[in-house]
FIKEKOL-416099 format. One record per atom (N, C-alpha, C, CB): residue in one letter; y negated, x, z negated. Coordinates in steps of 0.2 Angstrom, whole numbers, padded with zeros to 4 digits, always signed. Glycine has a CB too. Layout:
aYXZ
...
//
This chain:
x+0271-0358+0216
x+0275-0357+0222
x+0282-0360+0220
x+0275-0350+0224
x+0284-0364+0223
x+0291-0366+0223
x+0296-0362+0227
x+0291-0374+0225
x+0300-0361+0224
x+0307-0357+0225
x+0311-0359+0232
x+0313-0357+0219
x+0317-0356+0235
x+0321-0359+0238
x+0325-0363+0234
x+0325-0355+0242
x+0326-0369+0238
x+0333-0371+0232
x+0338-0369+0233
x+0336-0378+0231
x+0342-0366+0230
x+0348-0364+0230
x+0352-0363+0223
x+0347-0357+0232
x+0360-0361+0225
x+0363-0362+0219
x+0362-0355+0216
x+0369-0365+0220
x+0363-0354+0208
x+0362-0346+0210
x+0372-0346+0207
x+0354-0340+0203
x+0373-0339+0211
x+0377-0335+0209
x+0385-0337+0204
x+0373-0331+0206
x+0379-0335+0198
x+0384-0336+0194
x+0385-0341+0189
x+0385-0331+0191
x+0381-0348+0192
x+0382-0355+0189
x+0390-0355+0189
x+0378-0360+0193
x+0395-0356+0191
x+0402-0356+0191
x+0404-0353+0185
x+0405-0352+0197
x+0403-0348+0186
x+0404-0342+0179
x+0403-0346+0173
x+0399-0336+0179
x+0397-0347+0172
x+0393-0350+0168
x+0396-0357+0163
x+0387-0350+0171
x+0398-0362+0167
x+0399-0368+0167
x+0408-0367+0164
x+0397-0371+0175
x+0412-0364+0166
x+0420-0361+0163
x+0416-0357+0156
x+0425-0353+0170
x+0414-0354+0157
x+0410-0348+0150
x+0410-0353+0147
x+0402-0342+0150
x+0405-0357+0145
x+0403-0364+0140
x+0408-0368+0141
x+0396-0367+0141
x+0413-0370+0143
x+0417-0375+0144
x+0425-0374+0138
x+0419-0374+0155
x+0426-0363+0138
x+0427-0362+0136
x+0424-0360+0127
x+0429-0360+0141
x+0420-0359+0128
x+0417-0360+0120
x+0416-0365+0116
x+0412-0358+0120
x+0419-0373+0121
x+0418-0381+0117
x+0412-0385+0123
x+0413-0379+0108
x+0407-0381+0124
x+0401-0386+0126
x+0406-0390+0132
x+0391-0381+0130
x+0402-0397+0132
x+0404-0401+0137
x+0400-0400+0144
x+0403-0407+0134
x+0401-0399+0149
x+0395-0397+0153
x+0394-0403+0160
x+0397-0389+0156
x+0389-0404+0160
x+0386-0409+0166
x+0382-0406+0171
x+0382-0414+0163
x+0386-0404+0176
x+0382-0401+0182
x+0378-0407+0186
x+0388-0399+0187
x+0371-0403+0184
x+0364-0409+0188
x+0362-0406+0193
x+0356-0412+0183
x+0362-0401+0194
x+0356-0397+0199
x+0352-0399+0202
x+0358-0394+0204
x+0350-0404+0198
x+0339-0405+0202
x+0334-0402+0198
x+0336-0415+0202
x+0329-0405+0199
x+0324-0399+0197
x+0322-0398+0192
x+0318-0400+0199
x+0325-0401+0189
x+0324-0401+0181
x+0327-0397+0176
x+0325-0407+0178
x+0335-0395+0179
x+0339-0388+0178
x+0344-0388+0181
x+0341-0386+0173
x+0349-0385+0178
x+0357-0386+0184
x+0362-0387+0180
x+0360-0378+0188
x+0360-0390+0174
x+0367-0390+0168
x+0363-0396+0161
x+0369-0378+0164
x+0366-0399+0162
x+0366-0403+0154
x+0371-0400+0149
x+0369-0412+0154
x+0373-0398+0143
x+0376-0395+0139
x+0375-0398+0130
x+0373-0388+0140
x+0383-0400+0130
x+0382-0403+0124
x+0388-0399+0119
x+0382-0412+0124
x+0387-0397+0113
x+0391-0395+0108
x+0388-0397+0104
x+0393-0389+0107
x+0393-0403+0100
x+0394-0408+0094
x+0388-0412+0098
x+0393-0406+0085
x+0381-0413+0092
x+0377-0417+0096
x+0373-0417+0098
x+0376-0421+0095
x+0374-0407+0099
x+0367-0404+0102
x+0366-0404+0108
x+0366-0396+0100
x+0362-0407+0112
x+0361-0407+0119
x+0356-0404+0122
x+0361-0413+0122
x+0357-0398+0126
x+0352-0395+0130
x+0352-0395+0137
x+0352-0389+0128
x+0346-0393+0141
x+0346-0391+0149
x+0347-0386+0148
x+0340-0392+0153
x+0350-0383+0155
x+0350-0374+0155
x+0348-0374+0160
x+0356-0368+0154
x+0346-0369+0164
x+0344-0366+0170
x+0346-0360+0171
x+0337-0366+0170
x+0352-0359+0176
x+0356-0353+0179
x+0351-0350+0181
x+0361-0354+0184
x+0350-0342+0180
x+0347-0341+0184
x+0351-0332+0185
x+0339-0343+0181
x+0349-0328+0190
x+0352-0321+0191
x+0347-0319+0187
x+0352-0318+0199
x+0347-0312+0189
x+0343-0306+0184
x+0335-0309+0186
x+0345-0296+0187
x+0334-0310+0191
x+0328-0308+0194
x+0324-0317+0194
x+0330-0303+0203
x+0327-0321+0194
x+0327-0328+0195
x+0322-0331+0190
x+0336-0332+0194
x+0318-0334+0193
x+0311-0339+0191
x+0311-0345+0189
x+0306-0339+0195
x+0309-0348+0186
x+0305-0355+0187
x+0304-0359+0192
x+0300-0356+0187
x+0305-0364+0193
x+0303-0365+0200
x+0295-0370+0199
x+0309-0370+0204
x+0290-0372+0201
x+0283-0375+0199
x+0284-0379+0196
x+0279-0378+0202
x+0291-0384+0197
x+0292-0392+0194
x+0295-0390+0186
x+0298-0398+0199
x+0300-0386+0187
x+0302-0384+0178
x+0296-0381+0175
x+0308-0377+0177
x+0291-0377+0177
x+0286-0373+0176
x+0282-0380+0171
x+0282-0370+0182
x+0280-0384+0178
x+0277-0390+0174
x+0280-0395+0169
x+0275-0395+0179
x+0289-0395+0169
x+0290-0399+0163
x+0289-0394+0157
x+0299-0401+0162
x+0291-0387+0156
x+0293-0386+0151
x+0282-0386+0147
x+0300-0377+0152
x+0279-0386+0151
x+0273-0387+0148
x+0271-0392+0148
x+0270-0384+0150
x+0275-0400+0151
x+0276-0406+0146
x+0280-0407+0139
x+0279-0409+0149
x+0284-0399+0137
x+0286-0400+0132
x+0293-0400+0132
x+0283-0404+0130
x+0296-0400+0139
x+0303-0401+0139
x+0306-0393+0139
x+0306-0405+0147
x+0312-0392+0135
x+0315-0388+0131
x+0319-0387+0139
x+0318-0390+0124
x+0320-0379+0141
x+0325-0376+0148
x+0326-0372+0145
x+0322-0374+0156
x+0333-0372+0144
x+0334-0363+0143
x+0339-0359+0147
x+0336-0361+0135
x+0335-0354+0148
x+0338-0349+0155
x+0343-0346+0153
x+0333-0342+0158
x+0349-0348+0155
x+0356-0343+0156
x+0358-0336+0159
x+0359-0346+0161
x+0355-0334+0158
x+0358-0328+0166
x+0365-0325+0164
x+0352-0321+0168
x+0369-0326+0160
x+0374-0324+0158
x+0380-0326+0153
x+0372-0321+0156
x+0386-0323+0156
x+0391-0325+0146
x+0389-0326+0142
x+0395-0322+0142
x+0385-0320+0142
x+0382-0316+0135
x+0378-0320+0132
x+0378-0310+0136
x+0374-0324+0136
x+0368-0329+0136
x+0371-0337+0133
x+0364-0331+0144
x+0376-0338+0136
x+0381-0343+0133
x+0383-0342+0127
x+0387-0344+0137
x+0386-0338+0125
x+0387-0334+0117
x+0383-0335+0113
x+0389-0327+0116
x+0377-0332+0115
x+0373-0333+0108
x+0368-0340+0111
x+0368-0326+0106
x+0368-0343+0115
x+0369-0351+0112
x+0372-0354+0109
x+0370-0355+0115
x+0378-0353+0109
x+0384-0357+0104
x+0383-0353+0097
x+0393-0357+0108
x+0383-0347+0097
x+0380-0344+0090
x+0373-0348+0087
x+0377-0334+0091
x+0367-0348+0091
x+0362-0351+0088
x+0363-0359+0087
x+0357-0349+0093
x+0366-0363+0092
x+0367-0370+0087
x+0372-0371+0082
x+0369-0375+0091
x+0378-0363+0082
x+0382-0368+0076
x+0378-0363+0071
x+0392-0368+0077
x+0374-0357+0071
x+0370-0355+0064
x+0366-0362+0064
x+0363-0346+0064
x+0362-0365+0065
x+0358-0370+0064
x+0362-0375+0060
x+0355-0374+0069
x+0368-0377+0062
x+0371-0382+0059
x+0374-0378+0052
x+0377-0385+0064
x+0374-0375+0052
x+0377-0367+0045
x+0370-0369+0038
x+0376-0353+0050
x+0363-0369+0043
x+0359-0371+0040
x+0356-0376+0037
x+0357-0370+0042
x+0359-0381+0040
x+0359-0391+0040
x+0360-0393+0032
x+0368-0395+0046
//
């Protein structure tokens, strides 16, 4: 079942949150997510989502092409994104 499209909430939030931790951010909002995100030369999708917020069929279907989304729903979420790529690079 596909979702409404809409923006959610606290994409705004989100996009300052990581802007302020370094990542560079690229607002895409199509179906694929709502955000490109790069710190140094790590580049991810994210997908804003609220507490309650889903997939929509077409991300459903990438991320089981193998395309990497990862769900936002928070500062908190942004923080330990930037924790988890710069431990990787701690690991490099």
């Amino acid at each position: 079942m596909t979702y409404a499209r809409r923006t959610d909430q606290n994409l705004e939030l989100i996009v300052v949150a990581a802007r302020k931790c370094g990542f560079l951010c690229y607002v895409r909002n199509d179906p694929l997510g709502d955000l490109d995100v790069q710190l140094g030369g790590i580049h991810e999708v994210w997908e804003c989502k609220n507490a309650k917020g889903r997939f929509t069929d077409g991300q459903e279907a990438h991320r089981k092409k193998g395309w990497i989304i990862h769900t936002i729903r928070s500062v908190e979420d942004v923080l330990e994104r930037r924790k988890r790529i710069l431990k990787g690079w701690a690991q490099a």
